[in-house]
C-alpha positions as CSV (number, residue, x, y, z in Angstrom):
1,X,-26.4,-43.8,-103.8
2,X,-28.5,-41.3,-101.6
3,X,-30.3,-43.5,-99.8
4,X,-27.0,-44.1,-97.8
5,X,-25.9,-40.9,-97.3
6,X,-29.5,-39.9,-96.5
7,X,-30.0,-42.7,-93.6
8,X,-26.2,-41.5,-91.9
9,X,-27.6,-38.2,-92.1
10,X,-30.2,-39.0,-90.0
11,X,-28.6,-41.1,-87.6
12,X,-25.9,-38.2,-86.9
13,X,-29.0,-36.2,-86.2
14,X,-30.9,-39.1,-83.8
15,X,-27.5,-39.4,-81.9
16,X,-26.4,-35.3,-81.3
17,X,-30.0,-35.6,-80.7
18,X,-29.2,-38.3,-77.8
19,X,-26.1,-36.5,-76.8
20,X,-28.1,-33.0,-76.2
21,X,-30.7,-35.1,-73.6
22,X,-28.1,-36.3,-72.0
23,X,-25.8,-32.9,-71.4
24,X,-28.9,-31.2,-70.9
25,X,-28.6,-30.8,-67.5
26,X,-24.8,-30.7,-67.1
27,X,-25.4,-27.2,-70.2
28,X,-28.0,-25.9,-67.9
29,X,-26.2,-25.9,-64.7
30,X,-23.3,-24.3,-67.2
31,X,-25.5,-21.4,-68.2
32,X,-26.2,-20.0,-64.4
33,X,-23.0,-20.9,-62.6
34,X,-20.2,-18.8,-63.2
35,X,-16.7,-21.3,-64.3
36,X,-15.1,-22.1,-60.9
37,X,-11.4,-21.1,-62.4
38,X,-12.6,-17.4,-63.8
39,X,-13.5,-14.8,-61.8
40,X,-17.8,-12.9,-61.4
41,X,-17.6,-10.6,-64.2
42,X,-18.6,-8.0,-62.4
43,X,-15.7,-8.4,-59.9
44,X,-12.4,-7.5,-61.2
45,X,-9.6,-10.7,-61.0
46,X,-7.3,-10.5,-57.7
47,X,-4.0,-9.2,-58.0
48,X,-1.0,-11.6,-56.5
49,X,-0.7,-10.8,-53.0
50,X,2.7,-8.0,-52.7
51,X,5.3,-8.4,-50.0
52,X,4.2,-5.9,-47.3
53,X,6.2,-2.7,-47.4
54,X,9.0,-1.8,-44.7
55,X,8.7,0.7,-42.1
56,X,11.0,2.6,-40.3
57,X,11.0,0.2,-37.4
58,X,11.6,-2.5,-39.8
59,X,14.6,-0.6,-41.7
60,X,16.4,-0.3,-37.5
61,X,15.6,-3.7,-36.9
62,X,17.5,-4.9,-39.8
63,X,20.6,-3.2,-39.0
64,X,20.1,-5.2,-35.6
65,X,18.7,-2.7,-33.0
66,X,19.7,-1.9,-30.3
67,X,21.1,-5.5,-29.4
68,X,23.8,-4.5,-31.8
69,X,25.2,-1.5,-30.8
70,X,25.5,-3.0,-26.6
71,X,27.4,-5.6,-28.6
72,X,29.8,-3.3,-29.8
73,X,29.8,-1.3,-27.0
74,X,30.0,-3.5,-23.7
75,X,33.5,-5.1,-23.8
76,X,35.1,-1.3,-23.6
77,X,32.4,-0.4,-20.7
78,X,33.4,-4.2,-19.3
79,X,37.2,-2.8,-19.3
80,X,36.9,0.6,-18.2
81,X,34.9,-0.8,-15.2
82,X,37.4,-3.8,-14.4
83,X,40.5,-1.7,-14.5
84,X,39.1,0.7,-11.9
85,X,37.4,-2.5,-9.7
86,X,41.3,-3.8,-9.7
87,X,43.2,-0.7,-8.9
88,X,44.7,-0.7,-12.5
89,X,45.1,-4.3,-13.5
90,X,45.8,-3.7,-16.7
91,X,45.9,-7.5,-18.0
92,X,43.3,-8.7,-16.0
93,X,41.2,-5.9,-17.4
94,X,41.9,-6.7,-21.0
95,X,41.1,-10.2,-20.5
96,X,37.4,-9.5,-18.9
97,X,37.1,-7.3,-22.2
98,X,38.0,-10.0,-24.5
99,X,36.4,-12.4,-22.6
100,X,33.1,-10.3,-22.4
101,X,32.8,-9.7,-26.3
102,X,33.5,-13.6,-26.8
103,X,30.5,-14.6,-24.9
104,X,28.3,-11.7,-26.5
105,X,29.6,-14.0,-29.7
106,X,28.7,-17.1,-28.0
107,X,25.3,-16.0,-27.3
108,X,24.7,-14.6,-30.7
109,X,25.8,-17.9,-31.8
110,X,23.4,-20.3,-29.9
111,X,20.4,-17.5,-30.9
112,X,21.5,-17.8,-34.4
113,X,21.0,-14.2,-34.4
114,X,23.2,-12.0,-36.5
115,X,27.0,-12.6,-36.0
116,X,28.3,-9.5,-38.1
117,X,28.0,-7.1,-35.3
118,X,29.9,-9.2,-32.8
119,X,32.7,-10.1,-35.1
120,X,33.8,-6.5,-35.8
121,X,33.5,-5.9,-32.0
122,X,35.3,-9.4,-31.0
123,X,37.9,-8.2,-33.5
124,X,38.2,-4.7,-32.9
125,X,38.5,-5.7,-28.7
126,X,41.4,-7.9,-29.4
127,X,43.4,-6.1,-31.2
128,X,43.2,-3.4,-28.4
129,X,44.0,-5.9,-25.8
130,X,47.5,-6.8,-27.8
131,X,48.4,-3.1,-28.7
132,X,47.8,-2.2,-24.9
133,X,49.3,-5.6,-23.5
134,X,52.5,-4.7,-25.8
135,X,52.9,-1.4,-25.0
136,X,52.0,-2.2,-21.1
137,X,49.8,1.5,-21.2
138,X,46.3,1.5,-20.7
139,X,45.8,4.4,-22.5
140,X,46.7,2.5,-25.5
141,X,43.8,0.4,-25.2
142,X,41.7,3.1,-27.3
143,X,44.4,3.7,-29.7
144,X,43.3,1.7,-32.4
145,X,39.4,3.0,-31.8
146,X,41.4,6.7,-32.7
147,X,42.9,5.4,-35.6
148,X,40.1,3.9,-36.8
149,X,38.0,6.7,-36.2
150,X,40.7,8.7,-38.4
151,X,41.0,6.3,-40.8
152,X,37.4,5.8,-41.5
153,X,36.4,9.9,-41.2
154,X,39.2,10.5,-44.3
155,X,37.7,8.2,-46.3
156,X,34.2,8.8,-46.4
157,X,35.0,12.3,-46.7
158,X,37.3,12.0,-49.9
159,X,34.5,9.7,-51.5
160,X,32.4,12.7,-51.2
161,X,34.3,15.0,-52.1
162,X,34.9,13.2,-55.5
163,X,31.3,12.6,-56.0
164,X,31.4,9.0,-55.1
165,X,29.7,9.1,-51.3
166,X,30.1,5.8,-49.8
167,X,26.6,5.0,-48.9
168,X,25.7,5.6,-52.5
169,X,28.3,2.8,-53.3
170,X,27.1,0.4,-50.8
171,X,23.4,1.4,-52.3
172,X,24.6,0.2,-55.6
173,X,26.4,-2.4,-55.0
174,X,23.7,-4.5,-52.0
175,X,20.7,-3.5,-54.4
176,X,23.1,-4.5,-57.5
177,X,22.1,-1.5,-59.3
178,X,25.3,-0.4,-59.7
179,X,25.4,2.9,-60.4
180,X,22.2,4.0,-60.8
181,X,21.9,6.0,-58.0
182,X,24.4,8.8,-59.1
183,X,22.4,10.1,-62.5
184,X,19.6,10.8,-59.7
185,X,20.1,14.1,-58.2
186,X,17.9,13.6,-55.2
187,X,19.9,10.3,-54.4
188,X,23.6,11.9,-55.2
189,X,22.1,14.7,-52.6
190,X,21.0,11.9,-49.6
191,X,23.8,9.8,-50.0
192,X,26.2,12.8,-50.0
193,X,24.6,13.8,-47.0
194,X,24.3,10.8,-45.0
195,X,27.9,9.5,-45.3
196,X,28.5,13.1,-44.5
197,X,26.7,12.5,-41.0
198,X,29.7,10.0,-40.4
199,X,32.1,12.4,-41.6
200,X,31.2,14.3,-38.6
201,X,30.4,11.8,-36.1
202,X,33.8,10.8,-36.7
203,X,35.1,13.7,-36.5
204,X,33.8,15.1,-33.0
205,X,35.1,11.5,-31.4
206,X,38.7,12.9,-32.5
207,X,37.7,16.0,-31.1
208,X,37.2,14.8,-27.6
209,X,39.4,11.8,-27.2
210,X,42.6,13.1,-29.2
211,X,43.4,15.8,-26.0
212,X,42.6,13.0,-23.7
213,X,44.4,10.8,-24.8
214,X,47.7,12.7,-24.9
215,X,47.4,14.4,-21.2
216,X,46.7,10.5,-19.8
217,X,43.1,11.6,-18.7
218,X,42.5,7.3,-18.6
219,X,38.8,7.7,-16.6
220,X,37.8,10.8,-19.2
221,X,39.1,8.9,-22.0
222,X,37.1,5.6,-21.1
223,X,34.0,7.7,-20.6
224,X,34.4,9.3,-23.8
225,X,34.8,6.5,-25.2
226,X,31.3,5.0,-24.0
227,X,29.8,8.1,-24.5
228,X,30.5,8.6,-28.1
229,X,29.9,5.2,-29.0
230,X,26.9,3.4,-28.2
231,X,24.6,6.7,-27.9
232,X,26.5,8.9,-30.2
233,X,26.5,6.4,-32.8
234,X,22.5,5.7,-32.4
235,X,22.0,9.2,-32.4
236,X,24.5,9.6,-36.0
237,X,22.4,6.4,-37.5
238,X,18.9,8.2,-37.1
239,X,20.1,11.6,-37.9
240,X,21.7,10.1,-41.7
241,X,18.3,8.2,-41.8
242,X,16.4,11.3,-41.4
243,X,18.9,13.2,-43.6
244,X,18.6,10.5,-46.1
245,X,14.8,10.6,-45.7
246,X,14.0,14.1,-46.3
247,X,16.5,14.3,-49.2
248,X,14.5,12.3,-51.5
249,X,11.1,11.5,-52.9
250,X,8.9,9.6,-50.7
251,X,8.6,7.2,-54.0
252,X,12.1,7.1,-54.3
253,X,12.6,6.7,-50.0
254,X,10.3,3.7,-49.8
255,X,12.2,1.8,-52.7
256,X,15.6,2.4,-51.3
257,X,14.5,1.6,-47.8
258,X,12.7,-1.4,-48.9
259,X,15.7,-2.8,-51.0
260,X,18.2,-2.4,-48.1
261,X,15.7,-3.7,-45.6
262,X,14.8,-6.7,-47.3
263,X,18.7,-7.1,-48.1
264,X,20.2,-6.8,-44.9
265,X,17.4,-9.6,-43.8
266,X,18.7,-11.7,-46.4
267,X,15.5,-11.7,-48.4
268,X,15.1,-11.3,-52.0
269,X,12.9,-8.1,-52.8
């Protein structure tokens, strides 16, 4: 009975014998070649490649430059300019206004470029043309922009005042980490500050047009009105950026400003 078992011994043996010619190459080749799926071992593996961080430049350009703000800002110069070109055409005025911040939306539209801009300018435009075409007063072409301006100044002020700054919301809510932000000091601080920034901006446009508006000052009110809009509000953007910016971390800074770039692209971080 061992004779059998003896002779298939030796036959496994002949044929991993067989098997071992064969490979031999393939096993050399094996031993001085590094696998083509792992890395040298004396280079470390390569990380996955990490979406390239935001800049400053970036974080502007997201909001939508500087092509945003002439969209909200050249249907009122288009009006002021119109009513004094027609001797005080009041309806032909408001028409070239409305009609100018249309096409900005047109154009926006055929670009397939940001549209949010536009609308709140389109809307904001006609809704001064009716309240001046009702009242058949130019001057009451900028009184929604004054109510506005009050309206939105109260409000950002009482959510600081209570703790709850506005931008901080809008943080939480467009990076959905809800409330996150306000068990950071440094972030309570910057939001605080920045919507703060508004308060003011908002503020000093009362300032200014209020008087004018009430002693009919039509040409001072319309410049004003330029004046503290496009530049002013440029001007407000950077300064809450660079409050913002120096009120926290530049760990925590380059998170936020990534999220809200990335966001306000409509990327996923």
């Amino acid at each position: 009975m061992a004779e059998p078992t003896s002779r298939r011994d030796q036959l496994d043996e002949d044929l991993n014998e067989k098997l071992v010619e064969i490979l031999k190459p393939e096993l050399e080749a094996a031993a001085t070649e590094p696998p083509a799926t792992e890395p040298p071992s004396d280079k470390p593996a390569e990380e996955p490649a990490k979406p390239a961080k935001s800049t400053d430049k970036d974080f502007f350009h997201a909001l939508g430059g500087w092509g945003a703000l002439l969209d909200i800002g050249l249907p009122w110069i288009a009006f002021l300019v119109m009513y004094a070109a027609t001797d005080h055409k009041l309806q032909l005025s408001l028409i070239v206004a409305v009609s100018c911040a249309g096409v900005l939306a047109v154009v926006r539209l055929f670009r397939r470029q940001a549209l949010r801009n536009v609308i709140g300018g389109f809307i904001g435009v006609l809704i001064s043309a009716w309240v001046a075409n009702r009242t058949g007063n130019a001057k009451d072409f900028y009184v929604p922009g004054l109510l506005t301006n009050l309206g939105y100044g109260a409000l950002y002020l009482i959510t600081v005042l209570i703790r709850w700054p506005l931008f901080g919301v809008l943080y939480g809510v467009i990076t959905q980490t809800g409330t996150a932000w306000r068990r950071d000091p440094a972030m309570l601080k910057g939001f605080s500050r920045a919507t703060l920034v508004f308060v003011g901006l908002f503020a000093i446009r009362l300032i200014v047009q209020v008087p004018l508006y009430f002693t009919g000052s039509l040409n001072a009110l319309g410049i004003a009105k330029i004046g503290l809009g496009l530049p002013f509000y440029a001007l407000a953007i950077w300064f809450a950026y660079a409050v913002l910016r120096g009120s926290m971390p530049p760990e925590k800074w380059d998170e936020a400003r990534d999220s809200i770039t990335h966001l306000l692209r409509g990327n996923k971080k």
